[in-house]
Backbone and ligand atoms as CSV (ligand in chain L), in Angstrom:
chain,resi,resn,atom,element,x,y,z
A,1,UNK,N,N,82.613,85.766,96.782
A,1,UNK,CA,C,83.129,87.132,96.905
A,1,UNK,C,C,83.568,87.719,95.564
A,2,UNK,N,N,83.214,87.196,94.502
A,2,UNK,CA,C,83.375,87.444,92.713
A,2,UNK,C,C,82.918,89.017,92.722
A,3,UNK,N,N,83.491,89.806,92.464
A,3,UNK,CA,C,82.639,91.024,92.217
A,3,UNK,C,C,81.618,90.634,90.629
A,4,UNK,N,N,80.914,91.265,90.661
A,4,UNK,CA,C,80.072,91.834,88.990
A,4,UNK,C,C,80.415,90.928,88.252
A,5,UNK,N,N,80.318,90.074,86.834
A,5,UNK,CA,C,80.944,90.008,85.735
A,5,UNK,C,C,80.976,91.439,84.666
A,6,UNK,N,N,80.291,92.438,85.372
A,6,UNK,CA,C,80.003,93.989,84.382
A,6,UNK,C,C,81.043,94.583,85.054
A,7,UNK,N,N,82.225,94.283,86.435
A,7,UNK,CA,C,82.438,95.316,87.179
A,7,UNK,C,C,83.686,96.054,86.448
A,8,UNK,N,N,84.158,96.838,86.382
A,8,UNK,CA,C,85.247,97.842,86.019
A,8,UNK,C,C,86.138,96.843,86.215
A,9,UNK,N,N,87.158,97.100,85.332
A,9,UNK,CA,C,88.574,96.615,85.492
A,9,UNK,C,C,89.220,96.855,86.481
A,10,UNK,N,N,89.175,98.003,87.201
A,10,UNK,CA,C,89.945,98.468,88.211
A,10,UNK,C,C,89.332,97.458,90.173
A,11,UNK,N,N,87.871,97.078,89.455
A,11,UNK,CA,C,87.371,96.370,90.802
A,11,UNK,C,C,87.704,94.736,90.875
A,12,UNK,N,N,87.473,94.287,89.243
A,12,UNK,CA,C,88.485,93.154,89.041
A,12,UNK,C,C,89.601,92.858,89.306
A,13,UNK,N,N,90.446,94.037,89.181
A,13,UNK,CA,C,91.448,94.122,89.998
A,13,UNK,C,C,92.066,94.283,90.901
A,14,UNK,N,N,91.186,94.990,91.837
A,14,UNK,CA,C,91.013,95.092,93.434
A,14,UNK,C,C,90.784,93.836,93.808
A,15,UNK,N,N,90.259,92.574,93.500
A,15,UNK,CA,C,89.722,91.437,93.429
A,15,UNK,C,C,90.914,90.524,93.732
A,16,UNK,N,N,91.507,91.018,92.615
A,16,UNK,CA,C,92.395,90.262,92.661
A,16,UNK,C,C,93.796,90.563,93.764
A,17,UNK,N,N,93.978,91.448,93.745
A,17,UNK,CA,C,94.703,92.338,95.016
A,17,UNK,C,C,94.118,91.813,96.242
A,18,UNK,N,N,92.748,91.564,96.798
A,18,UNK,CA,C,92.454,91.054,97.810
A,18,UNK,C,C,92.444,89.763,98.104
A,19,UNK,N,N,92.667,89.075,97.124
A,19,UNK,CA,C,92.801,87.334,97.186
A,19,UNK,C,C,94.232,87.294,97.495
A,20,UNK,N,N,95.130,88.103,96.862
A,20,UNK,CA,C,96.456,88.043,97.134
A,20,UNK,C,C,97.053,88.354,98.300
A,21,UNK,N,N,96.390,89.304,98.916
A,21,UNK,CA,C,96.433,90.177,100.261
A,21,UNK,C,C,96.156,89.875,101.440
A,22,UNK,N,N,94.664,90.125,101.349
A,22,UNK,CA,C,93.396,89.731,102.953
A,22,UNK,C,C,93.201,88.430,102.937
A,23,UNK,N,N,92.782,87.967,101.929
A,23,UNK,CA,C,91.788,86.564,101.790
A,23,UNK,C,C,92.933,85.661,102.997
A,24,UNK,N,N,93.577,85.558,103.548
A,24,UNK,CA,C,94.330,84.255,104.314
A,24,UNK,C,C,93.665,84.931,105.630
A,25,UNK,N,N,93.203,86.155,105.925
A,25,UNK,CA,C,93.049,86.216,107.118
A,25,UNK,C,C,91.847,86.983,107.133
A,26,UNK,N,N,90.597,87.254,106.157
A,26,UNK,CA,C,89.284,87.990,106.217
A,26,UNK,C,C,88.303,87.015,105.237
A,27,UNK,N,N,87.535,86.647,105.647
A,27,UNK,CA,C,86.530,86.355,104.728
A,27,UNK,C,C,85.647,87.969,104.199
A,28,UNK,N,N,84.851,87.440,103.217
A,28,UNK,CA,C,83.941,88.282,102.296
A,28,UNK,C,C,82.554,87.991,102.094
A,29,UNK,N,N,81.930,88.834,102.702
A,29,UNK,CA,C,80.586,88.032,102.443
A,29,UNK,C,C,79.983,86.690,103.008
A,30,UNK,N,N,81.087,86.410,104.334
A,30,UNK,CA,C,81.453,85.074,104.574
A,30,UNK,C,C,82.168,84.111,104.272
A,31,UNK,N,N,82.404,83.941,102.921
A,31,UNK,CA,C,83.430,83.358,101.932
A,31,UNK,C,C,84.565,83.358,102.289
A,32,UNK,N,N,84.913,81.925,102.393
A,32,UNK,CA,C,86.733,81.993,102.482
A,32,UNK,C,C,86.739,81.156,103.970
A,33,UNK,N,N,87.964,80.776,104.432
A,33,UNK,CA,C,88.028,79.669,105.368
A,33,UNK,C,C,88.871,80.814,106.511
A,34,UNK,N,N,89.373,82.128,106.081
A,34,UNK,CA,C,89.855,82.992,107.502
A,34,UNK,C,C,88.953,83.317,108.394
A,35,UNK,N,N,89.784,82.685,109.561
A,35,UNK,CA,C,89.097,83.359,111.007
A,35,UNK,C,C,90.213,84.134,111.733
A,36,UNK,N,N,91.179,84.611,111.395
A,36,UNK,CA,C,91.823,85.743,111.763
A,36,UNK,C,C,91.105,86.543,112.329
A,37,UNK,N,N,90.868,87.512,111.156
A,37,UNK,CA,C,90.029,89.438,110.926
A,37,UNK,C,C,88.614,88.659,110.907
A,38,UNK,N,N,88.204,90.431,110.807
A,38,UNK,CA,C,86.405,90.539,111.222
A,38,UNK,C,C,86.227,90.083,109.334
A,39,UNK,N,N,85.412,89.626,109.417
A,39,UNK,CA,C,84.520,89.170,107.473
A,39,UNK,C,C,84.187,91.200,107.371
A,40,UNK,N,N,85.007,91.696,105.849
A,40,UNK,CA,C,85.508,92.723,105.367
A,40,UNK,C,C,83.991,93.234,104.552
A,41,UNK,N,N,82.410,92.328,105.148
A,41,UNK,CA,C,81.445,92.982,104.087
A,41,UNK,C,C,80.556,93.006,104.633
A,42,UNK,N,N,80.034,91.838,106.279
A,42,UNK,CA,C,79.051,91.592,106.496
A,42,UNK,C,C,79.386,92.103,108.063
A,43,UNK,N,N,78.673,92.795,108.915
A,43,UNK,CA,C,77.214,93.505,108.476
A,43,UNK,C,C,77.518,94.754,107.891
A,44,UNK,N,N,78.576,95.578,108.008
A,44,UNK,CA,C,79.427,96.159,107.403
A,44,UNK,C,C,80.683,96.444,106.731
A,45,UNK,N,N,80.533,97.105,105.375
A,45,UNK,CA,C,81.893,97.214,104.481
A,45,UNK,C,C,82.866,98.200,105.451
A,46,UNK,N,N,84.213,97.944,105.630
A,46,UNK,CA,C,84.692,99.034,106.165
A,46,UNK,C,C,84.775,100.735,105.032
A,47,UNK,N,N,84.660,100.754,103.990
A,47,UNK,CA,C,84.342,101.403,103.531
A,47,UNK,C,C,83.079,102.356,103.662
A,48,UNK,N,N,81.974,101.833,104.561
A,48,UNK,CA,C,80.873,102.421,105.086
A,48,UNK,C,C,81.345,102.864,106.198
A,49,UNK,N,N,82.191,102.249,106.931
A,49,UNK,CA,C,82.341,103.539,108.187
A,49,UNK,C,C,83.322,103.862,108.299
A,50,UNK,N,N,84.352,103.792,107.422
A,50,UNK,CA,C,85.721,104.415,107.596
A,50,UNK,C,C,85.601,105.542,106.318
A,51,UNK,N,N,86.053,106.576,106.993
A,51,UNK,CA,C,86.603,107.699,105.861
A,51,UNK,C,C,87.774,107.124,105.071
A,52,UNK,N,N,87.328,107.115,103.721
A,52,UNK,CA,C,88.716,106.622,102.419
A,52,UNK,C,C,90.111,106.954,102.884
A,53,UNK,N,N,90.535,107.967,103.610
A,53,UNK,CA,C,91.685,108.123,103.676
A,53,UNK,C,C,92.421,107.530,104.829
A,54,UNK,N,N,91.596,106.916,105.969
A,54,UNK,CA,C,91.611,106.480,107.142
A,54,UNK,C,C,91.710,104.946,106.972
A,55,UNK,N,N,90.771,104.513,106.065
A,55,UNK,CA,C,90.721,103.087,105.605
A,55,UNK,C,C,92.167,102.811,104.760
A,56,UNK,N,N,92.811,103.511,103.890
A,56,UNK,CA,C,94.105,103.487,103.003
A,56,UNK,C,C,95.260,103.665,104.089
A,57,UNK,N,N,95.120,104.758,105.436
A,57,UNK,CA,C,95.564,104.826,106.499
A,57,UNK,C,C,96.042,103.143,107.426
A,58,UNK,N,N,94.903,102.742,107.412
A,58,UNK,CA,C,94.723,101.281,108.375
A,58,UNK,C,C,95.473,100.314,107.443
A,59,UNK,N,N,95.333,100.102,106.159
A,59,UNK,CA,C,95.988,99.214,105.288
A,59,UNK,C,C,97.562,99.115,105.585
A,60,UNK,N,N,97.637,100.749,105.057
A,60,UNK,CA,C,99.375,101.016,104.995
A,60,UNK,C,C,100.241,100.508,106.868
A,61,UNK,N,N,99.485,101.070,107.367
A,61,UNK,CA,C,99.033,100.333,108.708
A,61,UNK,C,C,98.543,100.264,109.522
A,62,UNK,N,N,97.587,99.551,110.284
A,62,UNK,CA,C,96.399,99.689,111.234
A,62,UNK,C,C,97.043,100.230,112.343
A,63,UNK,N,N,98.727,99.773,112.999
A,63,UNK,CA,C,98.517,100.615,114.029
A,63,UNK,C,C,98.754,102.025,113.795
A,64,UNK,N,N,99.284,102.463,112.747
A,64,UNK,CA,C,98.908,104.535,112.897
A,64,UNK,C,C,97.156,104.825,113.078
A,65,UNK,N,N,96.554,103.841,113.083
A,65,UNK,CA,C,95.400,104.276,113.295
A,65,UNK,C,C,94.441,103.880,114.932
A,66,UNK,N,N,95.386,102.383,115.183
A,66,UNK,CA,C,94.917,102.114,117.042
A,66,UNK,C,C,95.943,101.191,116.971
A,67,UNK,N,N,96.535,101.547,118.377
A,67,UNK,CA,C,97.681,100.711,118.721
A,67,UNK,C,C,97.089,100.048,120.009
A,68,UNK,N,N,97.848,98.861,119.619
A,68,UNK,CA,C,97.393,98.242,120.931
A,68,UNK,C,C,98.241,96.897,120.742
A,69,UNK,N,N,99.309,96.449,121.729
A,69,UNK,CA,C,100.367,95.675,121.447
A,69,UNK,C,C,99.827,94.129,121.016
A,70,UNK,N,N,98.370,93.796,121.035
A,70,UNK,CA,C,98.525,92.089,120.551
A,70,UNK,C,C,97.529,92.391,119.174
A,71,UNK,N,N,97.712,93.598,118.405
A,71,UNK,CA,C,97.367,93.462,116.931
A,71,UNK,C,C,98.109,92.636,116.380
A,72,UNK,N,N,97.115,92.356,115.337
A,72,UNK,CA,C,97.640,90.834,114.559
A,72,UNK,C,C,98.057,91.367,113.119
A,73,UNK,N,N,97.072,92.452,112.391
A,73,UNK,CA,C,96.912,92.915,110.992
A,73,UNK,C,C,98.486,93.438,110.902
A,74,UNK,N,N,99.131,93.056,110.050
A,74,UNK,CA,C,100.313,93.565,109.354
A,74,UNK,C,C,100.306,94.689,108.716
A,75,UNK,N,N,101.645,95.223,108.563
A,75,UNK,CA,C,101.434,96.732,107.585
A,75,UNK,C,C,101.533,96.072,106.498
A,76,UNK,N,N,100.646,97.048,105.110
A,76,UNK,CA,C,101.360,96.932,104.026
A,76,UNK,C,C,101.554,98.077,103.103
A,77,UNK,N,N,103.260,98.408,103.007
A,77,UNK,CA,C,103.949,99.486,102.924
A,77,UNK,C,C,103.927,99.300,101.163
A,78,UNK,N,N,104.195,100.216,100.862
A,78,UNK,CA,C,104.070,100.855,99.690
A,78,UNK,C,C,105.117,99.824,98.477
A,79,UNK,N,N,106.201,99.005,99.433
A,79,UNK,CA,C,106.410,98.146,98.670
A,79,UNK,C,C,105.939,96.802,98.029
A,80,UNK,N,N,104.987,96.496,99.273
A,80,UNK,CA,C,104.410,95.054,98.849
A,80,UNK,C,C,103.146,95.690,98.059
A,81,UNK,N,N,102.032,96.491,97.864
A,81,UNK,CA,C,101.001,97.427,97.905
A,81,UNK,C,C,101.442,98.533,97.386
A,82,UNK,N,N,101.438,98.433,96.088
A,82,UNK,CA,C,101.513,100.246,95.158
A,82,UNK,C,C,100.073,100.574,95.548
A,83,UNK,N,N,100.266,102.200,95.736
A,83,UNK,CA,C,99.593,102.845,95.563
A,83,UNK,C,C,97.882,102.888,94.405
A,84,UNK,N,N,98.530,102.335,93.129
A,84,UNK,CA,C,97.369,102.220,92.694
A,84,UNK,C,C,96.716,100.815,92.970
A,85,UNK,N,N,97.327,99.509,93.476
A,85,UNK,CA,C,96.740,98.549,93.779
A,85,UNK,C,C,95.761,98.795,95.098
A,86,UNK,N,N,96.257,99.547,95.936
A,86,UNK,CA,C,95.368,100.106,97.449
A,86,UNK,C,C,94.164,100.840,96.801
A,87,UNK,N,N,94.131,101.616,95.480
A,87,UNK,CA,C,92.983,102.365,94.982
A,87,UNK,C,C,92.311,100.864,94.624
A,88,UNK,N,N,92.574,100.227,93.720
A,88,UNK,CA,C,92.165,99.237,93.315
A,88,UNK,C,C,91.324,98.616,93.956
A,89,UNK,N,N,91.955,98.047,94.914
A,89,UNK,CA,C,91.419,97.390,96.395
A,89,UNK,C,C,90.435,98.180,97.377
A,90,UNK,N,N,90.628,99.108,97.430
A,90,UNK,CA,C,89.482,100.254,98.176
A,90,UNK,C,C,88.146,99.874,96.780
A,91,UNK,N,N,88.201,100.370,95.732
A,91,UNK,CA,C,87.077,100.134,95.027
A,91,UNK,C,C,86.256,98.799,94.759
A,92,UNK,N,N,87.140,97.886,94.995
A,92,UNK,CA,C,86.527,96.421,94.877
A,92,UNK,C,C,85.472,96.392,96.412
A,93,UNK,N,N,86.410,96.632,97.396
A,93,UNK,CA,C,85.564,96.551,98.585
A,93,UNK,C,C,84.275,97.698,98.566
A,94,UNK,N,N,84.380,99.059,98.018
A,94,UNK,CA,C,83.044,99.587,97.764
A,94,UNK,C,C,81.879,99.052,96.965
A,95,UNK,N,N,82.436,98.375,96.044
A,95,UNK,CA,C,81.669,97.495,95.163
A,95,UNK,C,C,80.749,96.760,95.605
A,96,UNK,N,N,81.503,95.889,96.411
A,96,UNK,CA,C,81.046,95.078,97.808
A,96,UNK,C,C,80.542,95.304,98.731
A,97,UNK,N,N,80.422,96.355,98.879
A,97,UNK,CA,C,79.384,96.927,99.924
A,97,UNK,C,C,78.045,97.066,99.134
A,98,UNK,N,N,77.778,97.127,98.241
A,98,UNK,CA,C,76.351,96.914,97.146
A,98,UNK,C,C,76.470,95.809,96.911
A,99,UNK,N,N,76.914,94.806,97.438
A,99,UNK,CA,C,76.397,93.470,96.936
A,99,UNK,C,C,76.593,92.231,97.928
A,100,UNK,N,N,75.970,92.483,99.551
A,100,UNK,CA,C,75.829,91.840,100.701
A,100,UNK,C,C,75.258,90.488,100.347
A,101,UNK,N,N,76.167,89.772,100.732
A,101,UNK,CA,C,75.360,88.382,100.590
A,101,UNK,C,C,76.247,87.188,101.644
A,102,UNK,N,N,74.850,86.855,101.968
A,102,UNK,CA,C,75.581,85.710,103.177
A,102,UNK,C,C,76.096,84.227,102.129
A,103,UNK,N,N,76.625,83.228,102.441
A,103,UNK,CA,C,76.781,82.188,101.770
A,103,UNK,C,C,75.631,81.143,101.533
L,1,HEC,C1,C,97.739,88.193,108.922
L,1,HEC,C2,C,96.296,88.423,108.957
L,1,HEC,C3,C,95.737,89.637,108.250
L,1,HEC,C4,C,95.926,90.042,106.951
L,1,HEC,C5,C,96.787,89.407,105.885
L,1,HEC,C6,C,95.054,91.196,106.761
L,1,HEC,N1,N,94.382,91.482,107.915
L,1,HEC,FE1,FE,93.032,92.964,108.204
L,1,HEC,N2,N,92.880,92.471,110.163
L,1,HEC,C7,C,93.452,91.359,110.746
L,1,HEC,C8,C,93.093,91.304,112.164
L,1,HEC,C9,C,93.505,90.225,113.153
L,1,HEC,C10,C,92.275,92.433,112.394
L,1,HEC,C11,C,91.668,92.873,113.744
L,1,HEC,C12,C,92.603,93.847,114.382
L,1,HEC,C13,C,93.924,93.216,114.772
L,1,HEC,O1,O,93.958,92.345,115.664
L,1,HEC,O2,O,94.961,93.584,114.171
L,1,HEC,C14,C,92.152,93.134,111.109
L,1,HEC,C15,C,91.428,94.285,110.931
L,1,HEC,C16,C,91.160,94.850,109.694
L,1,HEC,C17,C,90.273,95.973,109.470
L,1,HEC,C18,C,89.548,96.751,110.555
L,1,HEC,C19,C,88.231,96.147,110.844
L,1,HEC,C20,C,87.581,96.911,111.973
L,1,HEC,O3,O,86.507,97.444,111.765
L,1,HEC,O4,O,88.152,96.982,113.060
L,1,HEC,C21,C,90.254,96.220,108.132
L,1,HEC,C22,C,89.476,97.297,107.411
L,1,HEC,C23,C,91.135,95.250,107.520
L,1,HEC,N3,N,91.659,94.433,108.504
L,1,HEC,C24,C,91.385,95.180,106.180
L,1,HEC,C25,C,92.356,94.350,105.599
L,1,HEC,C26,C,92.696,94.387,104.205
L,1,HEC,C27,C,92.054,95.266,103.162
L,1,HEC,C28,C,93.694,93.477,104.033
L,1,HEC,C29,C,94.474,93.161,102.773
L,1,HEC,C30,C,95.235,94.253,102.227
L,1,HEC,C31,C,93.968,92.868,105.336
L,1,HEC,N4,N,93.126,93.428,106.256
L,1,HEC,C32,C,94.917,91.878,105.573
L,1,HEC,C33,C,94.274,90.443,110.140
L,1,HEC,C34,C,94.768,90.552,108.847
């Protein structure tokens, strides 16, 4: 789930924001030992079908976006998750959506 070695600093760093973040409960591309969440690339990036502001929406927290009492996904509020780390992290996962690969 490495983005690029060419990729922007800012997707490297989304990278790294998502290892810190998702990775315990999403794989990438398959990658990674979570079976929590749905895998965040394969067959789709949520970035392909979520509108950007809806997807930053679901982060901060999934239920303002569907409630339903045995969600598992946690919020993450603006304290654990600055603002520019969520940009960060949105761009790594677009990244990732150009670069599908099973294991
Ligand atoms: C504690 C486990 C956990 C962590 C950590 C977590 N998620 Fe999730 N996520 C889930 C689960 C479980 C779901 C499925 C919905 C539910 O039950 O809450 C989900 C659903 C999602 C979805 C919606 C997928 C869909 O199409 O329905 C997205 C997008 C997502 N997570 C992104 C992230 C991102 C980005 C991070 C890191 C900032 C993250 N998640 C961290 C457990 C987690």
């Amino acid at each position: 789930m490495n983005p690029a070695a060419n990729a922007s600093a800012k997707v490297k760093h989304g990278f790294a924001v998502f290892q810190r973040n998702c990775i315990t409960c999403h794989t990438l591309n398959g990658q990674g030992d979570a079976k929590v969440g749905p895998d965040l690339n394969i067959p789709y990036s949520p970035t392909e079908y979520l509108q950007a502001g809806y997807l930053r929406k679901l982060v901060r927290n999934p239920q303002d976006l569907r409630h339903w009492p045995q969600a598992k996904m946690p919020a993450f509020r603006a304290d654990v998750l600055s603002d520019a780390d969520l940009d960060d992290l949105v761009a790594y996962l677009k990244h990732m959506s150009g670069r599908k690969a099973k294991p």
